[in-house]
C-alpha positions as CSV (number, residue, x, y, z in Angstrom):
1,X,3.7,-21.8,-6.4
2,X,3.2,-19.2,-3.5
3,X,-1.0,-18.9,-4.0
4,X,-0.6,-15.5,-2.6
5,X,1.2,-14.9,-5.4
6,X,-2.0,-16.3,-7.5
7,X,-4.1,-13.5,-6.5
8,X,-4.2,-10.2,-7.1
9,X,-6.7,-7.7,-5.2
10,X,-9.2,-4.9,-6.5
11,X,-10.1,-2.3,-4.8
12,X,-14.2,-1.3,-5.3
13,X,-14.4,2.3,-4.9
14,X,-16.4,3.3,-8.3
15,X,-20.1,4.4,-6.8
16,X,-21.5,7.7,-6.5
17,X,-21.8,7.7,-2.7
18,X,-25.4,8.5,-2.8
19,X,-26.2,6.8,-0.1
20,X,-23.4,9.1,2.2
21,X,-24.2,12.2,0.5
22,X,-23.2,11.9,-2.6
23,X,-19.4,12.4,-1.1
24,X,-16.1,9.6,-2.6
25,X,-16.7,7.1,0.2
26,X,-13.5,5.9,0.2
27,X,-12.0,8.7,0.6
28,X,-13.8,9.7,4.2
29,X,-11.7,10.2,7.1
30,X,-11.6,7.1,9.6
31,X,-9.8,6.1,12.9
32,X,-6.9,8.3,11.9
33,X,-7.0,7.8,8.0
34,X,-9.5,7.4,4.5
35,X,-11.6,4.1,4.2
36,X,-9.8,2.7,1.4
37,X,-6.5,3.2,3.3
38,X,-8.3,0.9,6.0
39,X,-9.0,-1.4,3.4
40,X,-5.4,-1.5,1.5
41,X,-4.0,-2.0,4.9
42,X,-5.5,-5.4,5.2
43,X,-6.2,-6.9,1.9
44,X,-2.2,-6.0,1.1
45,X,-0.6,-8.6,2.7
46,X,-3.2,-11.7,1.5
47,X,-2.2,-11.0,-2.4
48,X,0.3,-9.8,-4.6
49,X,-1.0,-7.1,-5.6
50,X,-3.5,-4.0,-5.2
51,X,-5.1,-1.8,-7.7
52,X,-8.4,0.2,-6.6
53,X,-11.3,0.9,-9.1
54,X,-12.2,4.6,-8.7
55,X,-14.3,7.0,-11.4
56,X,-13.3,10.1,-9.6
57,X,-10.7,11.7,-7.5
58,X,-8.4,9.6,-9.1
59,X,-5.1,11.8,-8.5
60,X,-6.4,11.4,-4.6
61,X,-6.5,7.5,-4.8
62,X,-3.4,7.0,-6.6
63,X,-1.9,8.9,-4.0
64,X,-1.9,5.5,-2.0
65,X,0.8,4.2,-4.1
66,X,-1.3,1.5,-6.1
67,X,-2.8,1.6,-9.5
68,X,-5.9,3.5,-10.1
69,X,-8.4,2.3,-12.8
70,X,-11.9,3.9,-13.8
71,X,-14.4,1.7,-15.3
72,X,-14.3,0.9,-19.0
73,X,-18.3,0.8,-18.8
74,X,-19.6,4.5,-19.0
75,X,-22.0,5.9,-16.7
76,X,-21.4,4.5,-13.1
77,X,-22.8,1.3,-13.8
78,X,-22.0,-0.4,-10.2
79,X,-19.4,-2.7,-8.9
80,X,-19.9,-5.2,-11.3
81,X,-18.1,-2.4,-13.8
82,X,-15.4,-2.4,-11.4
83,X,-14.9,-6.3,-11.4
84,X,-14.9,-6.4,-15.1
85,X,-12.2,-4.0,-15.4
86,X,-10.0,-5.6,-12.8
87,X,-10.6,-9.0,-14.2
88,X,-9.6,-7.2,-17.7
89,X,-6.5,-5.9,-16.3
90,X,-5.3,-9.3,-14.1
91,X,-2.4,-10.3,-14.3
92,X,-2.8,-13.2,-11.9
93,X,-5.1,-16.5,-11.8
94,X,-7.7,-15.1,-9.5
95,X,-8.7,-11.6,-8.9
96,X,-10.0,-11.1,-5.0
97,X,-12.2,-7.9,-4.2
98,X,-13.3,-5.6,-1.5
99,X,-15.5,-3.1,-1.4
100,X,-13.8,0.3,-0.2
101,X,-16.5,1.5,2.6
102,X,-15.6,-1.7,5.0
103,X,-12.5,-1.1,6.7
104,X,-12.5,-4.8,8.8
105,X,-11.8,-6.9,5.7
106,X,-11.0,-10.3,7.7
107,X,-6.7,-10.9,7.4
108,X,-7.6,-14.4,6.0
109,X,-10.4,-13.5,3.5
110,X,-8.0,-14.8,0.6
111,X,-7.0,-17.8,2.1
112,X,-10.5,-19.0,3.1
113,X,-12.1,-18.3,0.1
114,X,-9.0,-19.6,-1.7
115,X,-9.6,-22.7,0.0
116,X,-13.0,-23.2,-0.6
117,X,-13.0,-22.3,-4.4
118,X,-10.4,-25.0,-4.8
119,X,-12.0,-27.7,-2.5
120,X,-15.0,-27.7,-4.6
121,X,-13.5,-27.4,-8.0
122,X,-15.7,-23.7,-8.3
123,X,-15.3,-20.6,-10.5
124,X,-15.8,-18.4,-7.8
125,X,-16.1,-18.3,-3.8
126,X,-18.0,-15.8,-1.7
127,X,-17.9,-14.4,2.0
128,X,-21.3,-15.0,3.8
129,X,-22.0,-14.7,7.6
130,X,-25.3,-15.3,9.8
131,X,-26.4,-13.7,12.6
132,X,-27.9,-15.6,15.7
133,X,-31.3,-16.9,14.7
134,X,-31.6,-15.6,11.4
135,X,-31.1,-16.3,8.0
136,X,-27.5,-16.5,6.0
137,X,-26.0,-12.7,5.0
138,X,-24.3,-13.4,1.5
139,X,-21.6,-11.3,1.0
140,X,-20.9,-11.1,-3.0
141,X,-18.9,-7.9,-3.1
142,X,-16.3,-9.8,-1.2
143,X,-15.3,-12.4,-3.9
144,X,-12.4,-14.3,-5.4
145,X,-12.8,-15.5,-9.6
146,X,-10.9,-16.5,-12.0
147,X,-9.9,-13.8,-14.1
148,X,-10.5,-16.0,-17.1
149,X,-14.2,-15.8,-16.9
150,X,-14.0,-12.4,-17.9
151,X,-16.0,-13.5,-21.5
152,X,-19.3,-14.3,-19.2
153,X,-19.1,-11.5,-16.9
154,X,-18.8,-9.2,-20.0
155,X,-21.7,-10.7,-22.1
156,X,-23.8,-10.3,-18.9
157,X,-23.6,-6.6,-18.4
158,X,-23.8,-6.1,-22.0
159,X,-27.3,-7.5,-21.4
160,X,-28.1,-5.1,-19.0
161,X,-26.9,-6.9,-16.2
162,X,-26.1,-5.1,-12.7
163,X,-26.6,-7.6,-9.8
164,X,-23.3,-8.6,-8.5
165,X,-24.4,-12.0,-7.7
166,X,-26.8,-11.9,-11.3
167,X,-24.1,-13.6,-13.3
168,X,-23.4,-16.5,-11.1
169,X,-26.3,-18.5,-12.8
170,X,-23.9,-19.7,-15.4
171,X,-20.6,-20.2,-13.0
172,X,-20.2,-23.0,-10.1
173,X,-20.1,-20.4,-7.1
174,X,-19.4,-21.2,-3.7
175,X,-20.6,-19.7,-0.3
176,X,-18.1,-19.3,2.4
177,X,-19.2,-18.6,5.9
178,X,-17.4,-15.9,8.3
179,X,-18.0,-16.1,11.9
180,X,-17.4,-12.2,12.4
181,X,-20.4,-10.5,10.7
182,X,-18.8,-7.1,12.1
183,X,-15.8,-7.9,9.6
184,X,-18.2,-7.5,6.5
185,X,-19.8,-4.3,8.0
186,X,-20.2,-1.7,5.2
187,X,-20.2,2.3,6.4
188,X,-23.4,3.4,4.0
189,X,-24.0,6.9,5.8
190,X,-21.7,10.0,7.5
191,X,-23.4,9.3,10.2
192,X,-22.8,5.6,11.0
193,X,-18.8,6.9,10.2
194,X,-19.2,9.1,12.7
195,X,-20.7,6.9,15.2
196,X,-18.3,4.0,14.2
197,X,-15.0,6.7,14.6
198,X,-15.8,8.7,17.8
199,X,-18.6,7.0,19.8
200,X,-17.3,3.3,19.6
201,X,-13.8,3.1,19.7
202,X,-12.4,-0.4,18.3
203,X,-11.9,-3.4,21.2
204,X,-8.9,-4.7,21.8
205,X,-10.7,-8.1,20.6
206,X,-11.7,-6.9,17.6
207,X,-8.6,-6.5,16.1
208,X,-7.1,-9.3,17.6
209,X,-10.1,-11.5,15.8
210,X,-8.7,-10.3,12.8
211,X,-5.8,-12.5,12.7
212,X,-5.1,-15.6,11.8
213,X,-3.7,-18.1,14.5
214,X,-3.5,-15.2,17.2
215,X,-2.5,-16.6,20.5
216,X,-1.1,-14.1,23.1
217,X,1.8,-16.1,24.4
218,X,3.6,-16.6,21.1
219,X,2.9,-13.3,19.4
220,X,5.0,-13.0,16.4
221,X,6.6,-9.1,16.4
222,X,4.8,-7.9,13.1
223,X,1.3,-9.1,14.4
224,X,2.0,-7.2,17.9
225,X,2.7,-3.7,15.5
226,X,0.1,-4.2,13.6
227,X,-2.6,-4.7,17.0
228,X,-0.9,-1.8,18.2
229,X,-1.3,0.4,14.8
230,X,-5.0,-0.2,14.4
231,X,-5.7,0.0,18.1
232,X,-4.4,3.5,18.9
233,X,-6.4,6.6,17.9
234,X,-5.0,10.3,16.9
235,X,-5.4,13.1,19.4
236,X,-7.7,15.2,17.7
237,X,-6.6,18.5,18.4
238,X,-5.1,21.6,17.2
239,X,-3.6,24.6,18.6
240,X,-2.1,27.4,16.0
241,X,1.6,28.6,16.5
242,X,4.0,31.0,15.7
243,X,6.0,29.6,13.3
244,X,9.6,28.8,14.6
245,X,7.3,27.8,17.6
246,X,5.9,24.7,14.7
247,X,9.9,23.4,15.0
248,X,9.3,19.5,15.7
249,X,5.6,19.7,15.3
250,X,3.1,17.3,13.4
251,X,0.9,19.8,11.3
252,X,-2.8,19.0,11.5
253,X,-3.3,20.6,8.5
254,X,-2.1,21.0,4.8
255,X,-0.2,24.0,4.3
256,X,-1.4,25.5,1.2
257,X,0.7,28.0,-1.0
258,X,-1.3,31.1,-1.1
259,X,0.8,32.4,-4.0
260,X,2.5,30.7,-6.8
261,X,6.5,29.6,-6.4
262,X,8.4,30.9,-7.9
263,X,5.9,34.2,-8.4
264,X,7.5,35.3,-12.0
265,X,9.4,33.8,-14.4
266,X,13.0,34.2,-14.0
267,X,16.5,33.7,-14.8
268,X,17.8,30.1,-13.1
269,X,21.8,31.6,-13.4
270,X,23.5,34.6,-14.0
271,X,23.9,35.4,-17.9
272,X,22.0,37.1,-20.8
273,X,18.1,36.8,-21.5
274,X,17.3,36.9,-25.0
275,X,14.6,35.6,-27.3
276,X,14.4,31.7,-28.5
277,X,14.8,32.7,-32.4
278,X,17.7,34.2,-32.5
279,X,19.4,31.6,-31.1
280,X,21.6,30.3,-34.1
281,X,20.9,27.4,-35.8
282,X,25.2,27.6,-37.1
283,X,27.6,29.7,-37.1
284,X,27.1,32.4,-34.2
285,X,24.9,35.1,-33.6
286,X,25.6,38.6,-32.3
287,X,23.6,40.4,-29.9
288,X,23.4,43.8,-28.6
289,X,23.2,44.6,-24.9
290,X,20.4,46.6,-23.9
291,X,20.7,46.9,-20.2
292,X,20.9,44.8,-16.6
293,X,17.7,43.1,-15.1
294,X,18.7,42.4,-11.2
295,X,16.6,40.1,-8.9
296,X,14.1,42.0,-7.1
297,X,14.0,45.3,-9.4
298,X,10.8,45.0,-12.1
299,X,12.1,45.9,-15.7
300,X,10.6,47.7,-18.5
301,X,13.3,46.8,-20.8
302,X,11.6,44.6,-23.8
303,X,14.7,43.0,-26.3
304,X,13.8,43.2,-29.9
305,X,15.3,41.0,-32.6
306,X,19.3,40.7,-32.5
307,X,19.4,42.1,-28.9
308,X,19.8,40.4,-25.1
309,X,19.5,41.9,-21.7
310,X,22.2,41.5,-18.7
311,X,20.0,39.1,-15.7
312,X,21.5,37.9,-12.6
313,X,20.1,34.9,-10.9
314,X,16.4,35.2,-10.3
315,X,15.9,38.3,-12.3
316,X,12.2,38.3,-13.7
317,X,12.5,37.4,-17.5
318,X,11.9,40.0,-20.0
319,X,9.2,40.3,-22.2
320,X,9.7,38.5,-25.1
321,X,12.9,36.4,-23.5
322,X,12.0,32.8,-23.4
323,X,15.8,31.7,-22.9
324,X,18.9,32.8,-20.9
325,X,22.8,31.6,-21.7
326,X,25.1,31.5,-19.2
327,X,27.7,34.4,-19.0
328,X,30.7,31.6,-19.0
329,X,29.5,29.8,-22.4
330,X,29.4,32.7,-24.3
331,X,32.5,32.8,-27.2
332,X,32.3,36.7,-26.4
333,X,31.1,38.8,-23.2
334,X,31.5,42.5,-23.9
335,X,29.8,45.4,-22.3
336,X,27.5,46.0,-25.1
337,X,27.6,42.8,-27.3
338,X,28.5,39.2,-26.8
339,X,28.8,36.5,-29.4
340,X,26.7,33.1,-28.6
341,X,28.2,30.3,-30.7
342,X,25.7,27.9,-32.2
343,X,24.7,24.9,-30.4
344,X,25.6,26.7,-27.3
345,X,21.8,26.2,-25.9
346,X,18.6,25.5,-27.1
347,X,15.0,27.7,-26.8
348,X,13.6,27.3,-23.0
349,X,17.1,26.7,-21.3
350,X,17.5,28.2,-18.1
351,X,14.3,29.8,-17.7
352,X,12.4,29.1,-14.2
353,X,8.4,29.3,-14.9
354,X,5.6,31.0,-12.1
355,X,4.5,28.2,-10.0
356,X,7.3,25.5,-11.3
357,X,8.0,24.9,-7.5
358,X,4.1,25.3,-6.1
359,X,1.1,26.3,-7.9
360,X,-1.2,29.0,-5.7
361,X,-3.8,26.7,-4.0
362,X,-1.7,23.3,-4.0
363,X,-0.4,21.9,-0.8
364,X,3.6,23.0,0.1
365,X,3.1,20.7,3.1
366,X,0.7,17.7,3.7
367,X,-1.0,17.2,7.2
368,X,1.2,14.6,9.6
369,X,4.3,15.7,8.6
370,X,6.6,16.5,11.4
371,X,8.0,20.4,11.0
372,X,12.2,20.1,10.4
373,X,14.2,22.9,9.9
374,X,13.9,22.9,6.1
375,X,9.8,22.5,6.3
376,X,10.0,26.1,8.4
377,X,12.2,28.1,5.6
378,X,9.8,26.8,3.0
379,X,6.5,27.9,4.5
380,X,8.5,31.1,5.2
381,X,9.1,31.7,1.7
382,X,4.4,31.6,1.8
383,X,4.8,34.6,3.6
384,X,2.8,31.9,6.3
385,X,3.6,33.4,9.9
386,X,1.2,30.9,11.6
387,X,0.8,27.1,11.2
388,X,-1.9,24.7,12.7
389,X,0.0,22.0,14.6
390,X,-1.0,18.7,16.8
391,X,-1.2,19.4,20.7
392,X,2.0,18.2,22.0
393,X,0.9,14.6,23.3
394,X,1.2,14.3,26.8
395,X,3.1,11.2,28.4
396,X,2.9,9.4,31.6
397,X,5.5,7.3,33.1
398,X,6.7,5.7,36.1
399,X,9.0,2.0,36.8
400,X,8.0,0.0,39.6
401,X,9.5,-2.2,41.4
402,X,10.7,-2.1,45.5
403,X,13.9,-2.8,44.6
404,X,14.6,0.6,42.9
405,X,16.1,3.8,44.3
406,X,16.4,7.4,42.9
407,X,19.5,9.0,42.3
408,X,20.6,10.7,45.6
409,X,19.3,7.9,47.2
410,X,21.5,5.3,49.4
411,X,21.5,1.3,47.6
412,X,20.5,-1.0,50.3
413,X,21.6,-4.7,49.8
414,X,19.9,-6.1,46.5
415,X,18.3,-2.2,45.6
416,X,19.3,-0.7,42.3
417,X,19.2,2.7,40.7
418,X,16.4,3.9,38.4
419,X,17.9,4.1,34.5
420,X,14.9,3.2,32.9
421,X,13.2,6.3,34.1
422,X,16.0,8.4,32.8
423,X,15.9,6.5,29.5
424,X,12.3,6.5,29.1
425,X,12.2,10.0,29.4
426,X,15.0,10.6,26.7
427,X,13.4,8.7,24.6
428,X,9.7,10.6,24.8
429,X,11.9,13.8,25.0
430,X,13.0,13.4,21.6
431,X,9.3,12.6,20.3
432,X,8.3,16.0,21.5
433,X,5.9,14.9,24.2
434,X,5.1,16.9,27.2
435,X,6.2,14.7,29.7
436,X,4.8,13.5,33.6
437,X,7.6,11.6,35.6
438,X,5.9,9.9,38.3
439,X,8.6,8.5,39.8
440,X,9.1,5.1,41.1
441,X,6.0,3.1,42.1
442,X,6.0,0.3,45.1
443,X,5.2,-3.2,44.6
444,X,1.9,-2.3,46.1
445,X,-2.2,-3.0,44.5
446,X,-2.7,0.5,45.9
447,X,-0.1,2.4,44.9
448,X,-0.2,0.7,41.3
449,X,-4.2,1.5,41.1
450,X,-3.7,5.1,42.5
451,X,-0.4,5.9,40.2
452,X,-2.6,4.4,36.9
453,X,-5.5,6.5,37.8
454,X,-3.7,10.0,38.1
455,X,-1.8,9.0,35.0
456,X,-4.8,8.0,33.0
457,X,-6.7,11.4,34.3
458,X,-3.8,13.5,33.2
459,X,-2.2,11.9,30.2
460,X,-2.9,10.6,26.8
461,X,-0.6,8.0,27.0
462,X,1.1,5.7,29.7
463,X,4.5,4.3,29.4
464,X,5.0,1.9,32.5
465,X,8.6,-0.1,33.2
466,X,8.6,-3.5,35.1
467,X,5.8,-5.8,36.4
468,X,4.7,-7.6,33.1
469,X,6.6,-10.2,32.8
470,X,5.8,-14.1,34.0
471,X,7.2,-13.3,37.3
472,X,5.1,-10.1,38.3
473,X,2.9,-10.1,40.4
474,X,-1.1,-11.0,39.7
475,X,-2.6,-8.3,41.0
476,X,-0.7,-5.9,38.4
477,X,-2.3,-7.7,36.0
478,X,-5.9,-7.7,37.6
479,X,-5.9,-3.8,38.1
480,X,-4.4,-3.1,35.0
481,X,-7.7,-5.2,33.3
482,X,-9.6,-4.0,36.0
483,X,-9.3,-0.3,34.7
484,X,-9.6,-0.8,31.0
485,X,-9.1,-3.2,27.7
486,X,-5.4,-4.6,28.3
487,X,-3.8,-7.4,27.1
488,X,-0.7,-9.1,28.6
489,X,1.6,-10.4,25.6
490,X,4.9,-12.9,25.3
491,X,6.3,-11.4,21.8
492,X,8.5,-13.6,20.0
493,X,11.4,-11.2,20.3
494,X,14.7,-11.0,22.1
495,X,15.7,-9.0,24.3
496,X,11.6,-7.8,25.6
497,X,9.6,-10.8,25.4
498,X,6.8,-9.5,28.0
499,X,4.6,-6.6,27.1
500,X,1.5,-5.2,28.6
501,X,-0.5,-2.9,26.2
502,X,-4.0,-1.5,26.1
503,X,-6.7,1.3,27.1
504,X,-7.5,2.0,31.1
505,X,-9.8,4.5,31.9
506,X,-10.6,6.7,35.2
507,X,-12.9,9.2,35.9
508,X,-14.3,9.7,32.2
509,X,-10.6,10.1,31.0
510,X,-9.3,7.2,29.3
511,X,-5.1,6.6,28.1
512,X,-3.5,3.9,26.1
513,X,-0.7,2.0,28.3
514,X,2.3,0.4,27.5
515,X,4.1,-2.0,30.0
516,X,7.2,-2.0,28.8
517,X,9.7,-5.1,30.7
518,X,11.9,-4.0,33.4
519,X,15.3,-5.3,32.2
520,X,17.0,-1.8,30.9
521,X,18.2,-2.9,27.2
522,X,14.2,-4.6,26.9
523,X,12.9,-1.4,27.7
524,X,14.6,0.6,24.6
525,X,14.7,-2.0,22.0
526,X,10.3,-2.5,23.1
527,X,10.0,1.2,23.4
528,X,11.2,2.1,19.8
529,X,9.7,-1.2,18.0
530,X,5.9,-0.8,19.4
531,X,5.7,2.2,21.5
532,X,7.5,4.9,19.5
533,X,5.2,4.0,16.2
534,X,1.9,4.5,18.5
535,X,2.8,7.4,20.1
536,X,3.5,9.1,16.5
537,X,0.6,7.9,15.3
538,X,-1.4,9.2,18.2
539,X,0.2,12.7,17.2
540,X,-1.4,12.6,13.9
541,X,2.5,11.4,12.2
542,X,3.7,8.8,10.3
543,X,7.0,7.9,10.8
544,X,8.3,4.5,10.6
545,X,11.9,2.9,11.8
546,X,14.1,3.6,8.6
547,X,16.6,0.6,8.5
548,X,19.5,0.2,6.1
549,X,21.4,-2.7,4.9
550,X,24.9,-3.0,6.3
551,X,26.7,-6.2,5.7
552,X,27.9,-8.4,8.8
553,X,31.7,-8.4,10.1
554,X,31.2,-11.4,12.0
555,X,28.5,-14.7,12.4
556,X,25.7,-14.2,14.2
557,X,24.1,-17.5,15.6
558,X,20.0,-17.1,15.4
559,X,17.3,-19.9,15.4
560,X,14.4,-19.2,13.2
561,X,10.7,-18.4,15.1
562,X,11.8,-15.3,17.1
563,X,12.9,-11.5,16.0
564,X,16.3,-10.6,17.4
565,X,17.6,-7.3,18.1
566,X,21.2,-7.1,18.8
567,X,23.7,-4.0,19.8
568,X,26.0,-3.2,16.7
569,X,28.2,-0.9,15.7
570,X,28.1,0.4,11.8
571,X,31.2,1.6,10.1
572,X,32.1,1.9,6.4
573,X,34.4,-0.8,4.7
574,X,37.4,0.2,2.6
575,X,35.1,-0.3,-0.6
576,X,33.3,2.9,1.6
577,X,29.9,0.3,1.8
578,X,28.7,0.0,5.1
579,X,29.1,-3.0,7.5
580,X,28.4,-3.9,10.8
581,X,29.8,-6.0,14.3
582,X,27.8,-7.1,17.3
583,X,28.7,-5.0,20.7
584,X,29.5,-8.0,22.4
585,X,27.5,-10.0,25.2
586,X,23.9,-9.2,24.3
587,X,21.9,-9.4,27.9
588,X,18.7,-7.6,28.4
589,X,20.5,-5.6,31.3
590,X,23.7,-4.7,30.1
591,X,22.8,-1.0,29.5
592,X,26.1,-0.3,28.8
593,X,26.4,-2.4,25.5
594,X,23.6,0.3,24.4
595,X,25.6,3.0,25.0
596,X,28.3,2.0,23.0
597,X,26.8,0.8,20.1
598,X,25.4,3.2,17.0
599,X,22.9,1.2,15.7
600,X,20.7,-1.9,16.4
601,X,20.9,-5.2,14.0
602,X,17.3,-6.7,13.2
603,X,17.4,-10.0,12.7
604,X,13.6,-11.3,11.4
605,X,11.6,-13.8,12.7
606,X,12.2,-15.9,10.0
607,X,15.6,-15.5,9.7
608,X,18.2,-18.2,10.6
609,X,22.1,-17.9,11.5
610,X,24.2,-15.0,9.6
611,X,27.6,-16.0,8.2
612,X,30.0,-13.9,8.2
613,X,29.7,-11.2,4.9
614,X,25.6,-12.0,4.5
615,X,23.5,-8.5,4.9
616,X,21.0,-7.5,7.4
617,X,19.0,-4.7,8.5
618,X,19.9,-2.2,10.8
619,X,18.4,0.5,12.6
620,X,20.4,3.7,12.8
621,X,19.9,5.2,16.7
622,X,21.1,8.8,15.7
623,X,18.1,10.5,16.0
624,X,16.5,8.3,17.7
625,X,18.5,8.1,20.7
């Protein structure tokens, strides 16, 4: 058996927060997002499932898409209550937990203390770590158990027992060290957060140590994302705009309904508004008309028994009315009485209630989301004429190479034009960025280190072309370290293998670069599968690359150990389900076979050969490019 599968993970987020102010710790803003979204970002992957243990703001917390249990042992009684009523709940042979205040949760807690609990034969393992020259740091909050000792974990705190590590006196626990002590760190006060999120931003290294096997030469795709995601930081801050102005926008804040939707309750159709009992139980009922109730117009009209007033679509109900039939189900529609046949509709039908869409006071629109067209008639409808968006993220970019001309420019022997400029540019076009075009940089250590300066004091971001790969010259790579925290990958991908990516700074001003590859077709396919994500995030979004299923026209030879993205071209098959064929040739530089295509097949790293029929995933460019 899978022993991720064997595990399930809990959550521990069920203290009173005394210690931070008496605020849900979990729920504090970090690097971009809560705590506990920190820590369900990492212990995800090492089990098969997440549940968090909460005792308030649990509408908040289940908001994360996990389940959300209180304690089954009144009165905040520590984390020990939370384990119990994980273990209660597990579904799985071992129950793994976290606290939710330490947001570096190692990526291979599970598997080490996995290990080591079934090495030794124990009931339960434990993270420790040791400082230089002092004594071992035991870690018992971070713990995997069998979730069949649930008996002696119960009889303890029915004692009186609170000590997470008091009950171990009757199991066979084992201690596993850590080497990263920083991993284990706990965030007690708001001002430690603060510290931790503005004044120490994370290392490259530190969030490299977190995985498993990391080696920079063979760096499988989903491990370069996810150094990427957790390396970048939001641009915090806000400017307020008109609101078509808010068009493509992130918002920075939630937009809040300051009135309830709809503000009345009203008539969801055209027909006849009459009260719930006389709707007939058999036969038909008769009703008198009393008048017309139009949407917009207030009425005074109140219906008494045996009578119905005339509404047109949105009309606000009449006092009394409860229900409204439609005009086309009546048996009789006359001027002054129609006949409504039994069975027709029942009591409620039809009727819109105040605040059914949005309540006054609860959020239309959540922070991050980027504006569209339908997002601007909504807040509209608020009567909101102003809306609190993320600066537009300024962007840097240049290609270098001697080799490359401008357009307008004569091609010497062995020159080319420019494209990835022009690409580049559509690309960060479409994210909304304002945009710098440096133009074309010289293979030269002073033009590099003068063109990375004057993009890193004016920019939030740097998107680079050419230089990175094997090839390149060393003293790229020695300025670009020079400046700042950068790394210099070989990505188990096709086409893109080299990538540059990091943090320079200059003159107090620091800007996260990406050195994209030089080859045209690399430089999309790396753009929209590391770059595009960061950027977004660095805007305050969240907006990952949707991919569909489509299945495959043709055979697509693949070997296993490497991601593959390859040109397609998506149609619909005559049983209207969507399928897709390969462009052709698929060479980083033939720029052309990009053009033509409509989508982008993604074949995984683990992934072998694809016969003819089998489906894949593909990434749609509309919209993208």
């Amino acid at each position: 058996m899978n022993k991720q599968a064997s595990i399930s993970g809990l959550i521990l987020a069920g203290g009173r927060g005394s210690r931070m102010g008496h605020v849900d710790k979990g729920l504090q803003p970090f690097r971009g997002k809560t705590m506990v979204a920190h820590v369900l970002e990492r212990l995800a992957p090492q089990v098969s499932s997440v549940a968090i243990n909460a005792n308030q703001n649990l509408a908040t917390y289940a908001e994360l898409g996990v389940p959300v249990w209180p304690d089954d042992l009144a009165g905040f009684a520590g984390p020990l209550a939370g384990l119990e009523t994980g273990m209660r709940r597990c579904q799985t042979t071992y129950l793994l937990t976290a606290p939710c205040d330490s947001p570096f949760v190692p990526a291979d807690l599970a598997a080490r203390l996995l290990a080591a609990l079934e090495e030794q034969d124990a009931d339960l393992a434990f993270a420790a770590t040791r400082e230089p020259g002092q004594r071992t740091q035991p870690h018992p909050v971070f713990c995997l158990v069998k979730a069949n000792l649930l008996p002696i974990l119960s009889s303890y705190l029915l004692d009186g027992g609170r000590r997470m590590d008091g009950w171990y006196k009757d199991l066979k626990a084992v201690e596993v060290l850590f080497e990263d002590a920083d991993a284990f760190r706990n965030i007690n006060t708001l001002d430690e957060l603060r510290n931790l999120d503005t004044g120490a931003a994370p290392r490259l290294r530190d969030v490299t140590s977190c995985l498993s096997a990391y080696d920079p030469d063979a760096l499988p795709v989903r491990d370069a994302q996810r150094i990427i995601r957790e390396f970048v930081q939001p641009v915090r801050a806000v400017e307020q705009v008109a609101l078509r102005a808010a068009l493509g926008r992130v918002l920075a804040r939630d937009i809040v309904s300051p009135i309830d939707v709809p503000a009345h309750d009203n008539s969801a159709m055209d027909g006849y508004a009459l009260r719930g009992a006389d709707i007939p139980l058999d036969g038909v009922a008769r009703l008198a008309v009393i008048g017309t109730v139009y949407a917009g117009r207030p009425t005074e009209l109140v219906p008494g028994p045996g009578e119905c007033v005339r509404i047109m679509t949105g009309g606000v109900m009449p006092a009394g009315c409860d229900s409204v039939v439609p005009q086309e189900l009546l048996l009789e529609d006359g001027e002054h009485e129609v006949v409504l046949k039994a069975g027709t509709i029942r009591a409620g039908d039809n009727r819109r209630f105040a605040g059914e869409d949005l309540k006054a006071g609860s959020p239309a629109l959540r922070a991050g989301k980027i504006v569209r067209p339908a997002d601007l008639g909504l807040i509209a409808s608020l009567g909101i004429a102003e809306v609190p968006v993320q600066r537009r993220l300024r962007v840097a970019f240049f290609s270098t190479g001697d080799e490359l001309r401008s357009i307008g420019q004569a091609l010497d022997e062995g020159s080319v034009y420019d494209s990835n400029r022009y690409t580049i540019y559509g690309m960060l076009q479409r994210l909304g960025c304002d945009i710098i075009d440096m133009g074309i940089v010289r293979d030269d250590p002073a033009a590099l280190e003068e063109a990375l300066r004057s993009a890193c004091e004016n920019a939030d971001a740097i998107v680079t072309s050419g230089g990175v790969s094997v090839g390149a010259a060393d003293y790229t790579k020695q300025i670009m370290a020079r400046l700042g925290d950068v790394t210099f990958w070989k990505i188990g991908m096709r086409p893109g293998r080299p990538l540059a990516f990091g943090r320079i700074n200059s003159n107090g001003r620091s800007a996260f670069l990406f050195g994209l590859p030089g080859n045209p077709v690399a430089v999309m396919v790396s753009f929209y599968f590391f770059a595009r994500e960061a950027l977004l995030r660095m805007m305050g979004a969240e907006a990952p690359l949707p991919l569909l299923r489509a299945r495959s026209q043709g055979a697509i030879r693949k070997k296993p150990g490497r991601t593959e993205y390859q040109r397609g071209i998506l149609t619909h098959g005559d049983d209207g389900a969507p399928q897709v064929r390969i462009t052709g040739s698929q060479g980083s530089g033939i720029l052309r076979s990009m053009s033509e295509a409509n989508c982008m097949v993604v074949l995984h790293d683990e992934q072998g050969s694809v016969a003819a029929g089998e489906m894949v995933d593909v990434l749609m460019f509309e919209g993208l490019i």
